[in-house]
N, C-alpha and C positions, 0 to 999 in steps of 0.2 A: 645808322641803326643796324644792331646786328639781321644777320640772315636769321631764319630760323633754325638751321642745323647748329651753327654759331654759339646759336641762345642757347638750343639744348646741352650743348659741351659746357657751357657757362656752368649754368646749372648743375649739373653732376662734379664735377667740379670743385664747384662752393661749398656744396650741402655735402661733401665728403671728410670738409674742415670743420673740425668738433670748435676749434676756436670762433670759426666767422659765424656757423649757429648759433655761438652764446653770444656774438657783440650785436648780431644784426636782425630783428624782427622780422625781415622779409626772409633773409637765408633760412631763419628756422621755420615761418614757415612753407619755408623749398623743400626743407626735412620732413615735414609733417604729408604733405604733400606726397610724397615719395614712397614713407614708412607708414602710416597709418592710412593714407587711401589710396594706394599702390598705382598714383597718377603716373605717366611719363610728358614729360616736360615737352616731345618732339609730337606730343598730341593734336589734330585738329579737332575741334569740337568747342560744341555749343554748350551754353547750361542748362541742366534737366529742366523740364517742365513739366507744370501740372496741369491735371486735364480741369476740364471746365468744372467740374463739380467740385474738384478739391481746392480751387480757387476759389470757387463763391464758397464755402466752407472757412479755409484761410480770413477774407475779407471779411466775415459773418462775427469770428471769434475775434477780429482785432475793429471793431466798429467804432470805438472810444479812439484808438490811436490815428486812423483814418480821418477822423472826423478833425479831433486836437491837434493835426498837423495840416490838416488842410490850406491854411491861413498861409502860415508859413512857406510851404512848397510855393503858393501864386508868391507870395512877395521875396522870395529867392530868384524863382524863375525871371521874373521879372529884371532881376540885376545882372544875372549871368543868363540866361536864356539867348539872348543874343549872340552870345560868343561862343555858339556852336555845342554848348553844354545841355547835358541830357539828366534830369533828377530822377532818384528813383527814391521810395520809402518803403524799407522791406519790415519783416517780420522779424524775429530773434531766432527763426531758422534760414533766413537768407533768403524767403519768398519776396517776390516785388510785387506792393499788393498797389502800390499808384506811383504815378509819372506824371513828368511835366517836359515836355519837348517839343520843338518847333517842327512844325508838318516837314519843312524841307530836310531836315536831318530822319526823318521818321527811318525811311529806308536802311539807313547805313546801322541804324542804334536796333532796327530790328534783328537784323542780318547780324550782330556780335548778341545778339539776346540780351538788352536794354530794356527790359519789356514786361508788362505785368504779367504774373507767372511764372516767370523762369527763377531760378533757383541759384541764386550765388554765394551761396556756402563755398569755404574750402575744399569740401567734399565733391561736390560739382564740379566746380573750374578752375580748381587750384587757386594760388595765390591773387587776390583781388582784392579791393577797396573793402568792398562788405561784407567778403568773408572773413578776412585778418579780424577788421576789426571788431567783428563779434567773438573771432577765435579768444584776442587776444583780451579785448571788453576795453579798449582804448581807441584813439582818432588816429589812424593809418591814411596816408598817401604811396602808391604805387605807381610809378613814373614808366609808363611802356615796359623796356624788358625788365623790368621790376615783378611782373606777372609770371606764373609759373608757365603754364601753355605757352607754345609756340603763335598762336591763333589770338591770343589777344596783347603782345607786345605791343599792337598800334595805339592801343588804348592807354589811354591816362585816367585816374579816376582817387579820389579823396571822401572819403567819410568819418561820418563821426558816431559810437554806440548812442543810443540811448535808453535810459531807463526809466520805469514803471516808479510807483509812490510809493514803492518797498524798495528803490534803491535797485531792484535785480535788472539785468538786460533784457529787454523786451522788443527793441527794434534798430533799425540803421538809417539813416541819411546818405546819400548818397548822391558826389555831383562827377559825374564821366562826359570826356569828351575824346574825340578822334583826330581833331587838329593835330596836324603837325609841326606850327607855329607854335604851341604852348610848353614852354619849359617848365622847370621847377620851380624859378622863383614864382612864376602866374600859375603854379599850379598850390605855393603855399601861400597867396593870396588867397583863394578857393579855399582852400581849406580850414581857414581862419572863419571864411562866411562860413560855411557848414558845420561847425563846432557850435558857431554862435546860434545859428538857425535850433539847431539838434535843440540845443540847452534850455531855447523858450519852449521848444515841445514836449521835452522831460517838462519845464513848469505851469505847461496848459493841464498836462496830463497828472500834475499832483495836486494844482487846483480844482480839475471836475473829479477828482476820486475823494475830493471830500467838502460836497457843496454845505455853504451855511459854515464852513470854519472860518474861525481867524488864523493868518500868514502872518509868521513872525519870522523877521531875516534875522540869521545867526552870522555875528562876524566870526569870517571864515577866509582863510586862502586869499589868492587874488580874485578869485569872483564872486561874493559874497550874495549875488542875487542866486547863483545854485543852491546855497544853502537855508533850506526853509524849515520852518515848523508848521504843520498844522493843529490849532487849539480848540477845546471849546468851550461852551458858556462858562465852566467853572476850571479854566486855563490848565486843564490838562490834555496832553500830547494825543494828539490822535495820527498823527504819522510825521517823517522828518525823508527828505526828501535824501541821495548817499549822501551829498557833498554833509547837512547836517548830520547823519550818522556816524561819518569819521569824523569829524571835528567835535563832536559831544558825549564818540563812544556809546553811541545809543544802539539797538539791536529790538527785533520783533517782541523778545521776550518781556524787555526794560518799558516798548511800550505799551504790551499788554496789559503790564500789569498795575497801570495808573499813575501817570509819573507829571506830577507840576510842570507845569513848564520855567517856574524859575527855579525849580530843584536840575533842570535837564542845563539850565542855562546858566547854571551856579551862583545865582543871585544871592545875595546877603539876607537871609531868612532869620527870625527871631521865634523864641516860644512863650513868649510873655504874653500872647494874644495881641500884639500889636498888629498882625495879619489881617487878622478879624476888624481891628478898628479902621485902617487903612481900605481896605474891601467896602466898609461900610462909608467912608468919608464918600470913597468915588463914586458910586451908587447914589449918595445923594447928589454928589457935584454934576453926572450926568444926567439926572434928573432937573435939575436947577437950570441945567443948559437946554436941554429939552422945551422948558416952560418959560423960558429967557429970561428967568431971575425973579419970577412970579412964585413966591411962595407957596398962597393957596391953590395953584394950580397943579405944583406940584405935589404938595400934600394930596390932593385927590388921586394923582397919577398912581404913588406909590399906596393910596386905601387907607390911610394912617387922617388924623386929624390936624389943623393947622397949629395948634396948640403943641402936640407932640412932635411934629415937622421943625417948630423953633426946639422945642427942648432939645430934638437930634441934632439942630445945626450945631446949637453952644455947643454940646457935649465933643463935640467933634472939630470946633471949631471950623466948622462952613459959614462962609457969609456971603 
């Protein structure tokens, strides 16, 4: 492992290479780091903290994400918790509003500021897991001297962004540890869970932002369960989770302003009114299934007479 004075030469160094800024995510941001928050790399220090009130504050304003990830943090903890890993769940300013770590590591993850409260923005402590990757709105791994500070090259640490039911970034995942047994391949193991974990908490979190909808999966990419719709009773969009916004080209505007969801999902539409007949088969068919094939059962359900109940099946050919 480099010394620390080492690392800082490292660093000035790098980020003086206009080429290795544009090929390498972390070098740029060594750069950003440098020229925007006028860090120096041969720094000791911890990350800012907030006082007790701008915390309960912080935690107050994010109570839905706290809550929708709660699940997730125990059953991650649970897989890596052992292996000397420390979770944290920040905010989309880099706050760490909850944690998950084993009492015997408690000391060591407080002393690098692992800790609810502290502040791991770029702006704070340079180059990090949950800074980058809110900088850059993507899943970064930062491998020791991979960190801007001289003060936290011991550290390892992997996360993943995630987002809110508009698609925009609104929080991080994060799994850090201090082993010095842990290379890179065990550290993109990790990082694989934490992508995976993030993605059901962006999908907890686009499920309770619109209770009472229907979730329709849009094939999409290789992970098609990111890509969601939410519909309602008369199968227009009431939000689409990003992975569905790039793959449908959809935007705030498209769903404001009352968009089908087979128009959104390019379904083979007609104007003949065959819409309307189709709409009205189903409605009877789940009706029919409802009442398990009791006609006058279901004639009473849908108000209509049992009489008129058969004339709609013929006309519709329901049986």
């Amino acid at each position: 492992m480099l010394t620390d004075r080492a690392h800082a030469e490292r660093v000035y160094a790098s980020a003086q290479q206009k080429s290795a800024a544009a090929s390498s995510p972390i070098v740029a941001s060594w750069c950003r780091c440098m020229t925007e928050y006028m860090l120096a790399p041969e720094e000791q220090r911890s990350p800012l903290r907030l006082t007790e009130q701008e915390f309960r504050e912080a935690r107050e304003q994010s109570t839905r994400l706290i809550a929708d990830a709660a699940d997730e943090l125990d059953r991650l903890f649970l897989t890596v918790g052992k292996a000397g890993c420390c979770l944290l769940l920040t905010d989309g300013n880099g706050v760490a509003l909850d944690r998950r770590g084993a009492v015997t590591d408690d000391k060591d993850f407080y002393r690098l500021g692992l800790w609810p409260g502290s502040i791991w923005s770029e702006a704070s402590i340079g180059t990090n897991g949950i800074g980058t990757a809110l900088a850059d709105g993507r899943p970064v791994a930062v491998f020791r001297d991979q960190h801007f500070l001289s003060s936290n090259i011991r550290l390892s640490c992997t996360t993943a962004p995630i987002r809110d039911h508009r698609g925009q970034l609104a929080a991080a995942l994060d799994i850090s540890t201090c082993r010095e047994d842990v290379n890179e391949m065990g550290l993109a193991i990790l990082s694989q869970a934490v992508r995976d974990a993030a993605l059901r908490i962006e999908t907890n979190l686009f499920r309770s932002a619109f209770p009472g909808a229907r979730f329709v999966m849009v094939p999409a990419g290789v992970n098609p369960t990111a890509a969601l719709l939410a519909v309602d009773k008369d199968d227009l969009v009431l939000g689409a989770t990003r992975a569905a916004r790039i793959a449908l080209k959809l935007d705030d505007a498209r769903i404001a302003a009352g968009l089908p969801a087979a128009d959104a999902l390019h379904e083979r539409r007609s104007d003949d009114g065959s819409d309307l007949l189709e709409a009205e088969r189903a409605a009877l068919r789940r009706v029919l299934s409802r009442a398990n094939g009791n006609v006058s059962q279901a004639a009473m359900l849908l108000g209509i007479s049992r009489a008129t109940m058969h004339r709609k099946m013929k006309k519709l050919a329901v049986h």
